[in-house]
N, C-alpha and C positions, 0 to 999 in steps of 0.2 A: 514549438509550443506557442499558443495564441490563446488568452486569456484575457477575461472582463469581470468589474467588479461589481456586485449588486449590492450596495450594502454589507452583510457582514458574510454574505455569498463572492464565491470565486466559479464562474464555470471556465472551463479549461478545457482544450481541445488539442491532445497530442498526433502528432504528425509520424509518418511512416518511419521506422529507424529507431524514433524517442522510446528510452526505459523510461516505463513507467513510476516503480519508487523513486531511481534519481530524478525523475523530473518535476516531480510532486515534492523532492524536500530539496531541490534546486528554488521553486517558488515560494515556498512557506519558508524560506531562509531570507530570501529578495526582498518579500512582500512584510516580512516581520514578525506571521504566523506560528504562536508558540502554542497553541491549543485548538483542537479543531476534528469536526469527523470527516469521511472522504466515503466517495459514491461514484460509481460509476456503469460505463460499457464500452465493448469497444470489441476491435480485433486482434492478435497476436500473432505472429510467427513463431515465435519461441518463449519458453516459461519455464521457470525453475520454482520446484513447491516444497513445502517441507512440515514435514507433519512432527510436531513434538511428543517426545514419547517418554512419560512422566517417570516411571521407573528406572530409564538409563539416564533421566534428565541430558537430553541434546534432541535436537534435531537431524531428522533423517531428511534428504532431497532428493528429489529428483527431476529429471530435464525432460522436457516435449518440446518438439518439432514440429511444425507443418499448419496448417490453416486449423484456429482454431478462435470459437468465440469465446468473448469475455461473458456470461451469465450476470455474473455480479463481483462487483467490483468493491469489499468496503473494509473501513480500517478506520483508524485515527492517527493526528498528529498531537506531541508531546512536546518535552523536552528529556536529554539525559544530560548530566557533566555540563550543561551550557551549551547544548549544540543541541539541532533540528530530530525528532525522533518519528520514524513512520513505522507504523505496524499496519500491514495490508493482510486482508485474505480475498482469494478470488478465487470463481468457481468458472470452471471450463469445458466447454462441449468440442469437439474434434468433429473433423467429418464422416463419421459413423455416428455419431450422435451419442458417443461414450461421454458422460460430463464426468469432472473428476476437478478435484480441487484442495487447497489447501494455505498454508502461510507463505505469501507472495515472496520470494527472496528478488529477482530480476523476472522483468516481459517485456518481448519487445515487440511495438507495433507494427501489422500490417498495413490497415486498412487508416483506422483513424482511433482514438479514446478521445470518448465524450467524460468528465469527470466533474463531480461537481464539489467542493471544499465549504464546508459549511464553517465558520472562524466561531471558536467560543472565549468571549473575555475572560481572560485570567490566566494563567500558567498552573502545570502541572509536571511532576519531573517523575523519573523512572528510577529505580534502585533496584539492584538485581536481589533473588531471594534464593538463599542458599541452599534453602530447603524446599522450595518447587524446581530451582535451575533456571528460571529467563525473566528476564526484568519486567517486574512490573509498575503500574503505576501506583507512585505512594501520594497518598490522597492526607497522610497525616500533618502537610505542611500547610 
């Protein structure tokens, strides 16, 4: 991973092999980034997605193989319990040109991820909701 800083921007450039979430809250952990939205494109070899399905409250996943683009890449960073929090979704085209997508769990680079971290001042923390099932952000602090 190879990164520069523009002000309260991050672009970031992953490298063939690099997972994309751990490499993004690898940096927002380094760099001290505790709030922030995240943008991107890029290539993939492999992808794990996962669609949350509100009535069994969990999420379902599933794994792709093989050459496939990144469309769009976007999410945010948070915090939970005092540690780095990334929530990604990304949308993906294959080579039939089937796009398909959903909540990023792991990807991992083929070609290159172009990524851009936009830092927002302040902290924001995550508490899970018993009654939807997945942590969200609680904005009451």
């Amino acid at each position: 991973m190879e990164y520069k800083r523009f002000g309260n921007k991050y672009v970031v450039r992953l490298e063939r092999g690099e997972e994309i979430v751990e490499s993004i809250k690898s940096l927002a952990a380094k760099e001290e980034i505790h709030l922030g939205s995240v943008s991107g494109i890029g290539a993939v070899s492999k992808a794990k997605i996962g669609l949350f399905k509100i009535g069994e409250k969990e999420y379902f996943s599933k794994e792709f193989e093989g050459d496939m683009e990144v469309i769009s890449l976007v999410g945010n960073i948070s915090e939970m319990d005092g540690e780095v929090y990334i929530h990604l979704h990304i949308g993906l085209c294959d080579d039939s040109y089937n796009m398909f997508g959903g909540h990023l769990n792991h990807a991992y680079i083929s070609a290159t991820g172009e990524i851009i971290i936009d830092v927002i001042e302040g902290r924001v923390d995550r508490e899970f909701s018993h009654e939807i099932g997945i942590n969200l952000l609680d904005l009451s602090k």
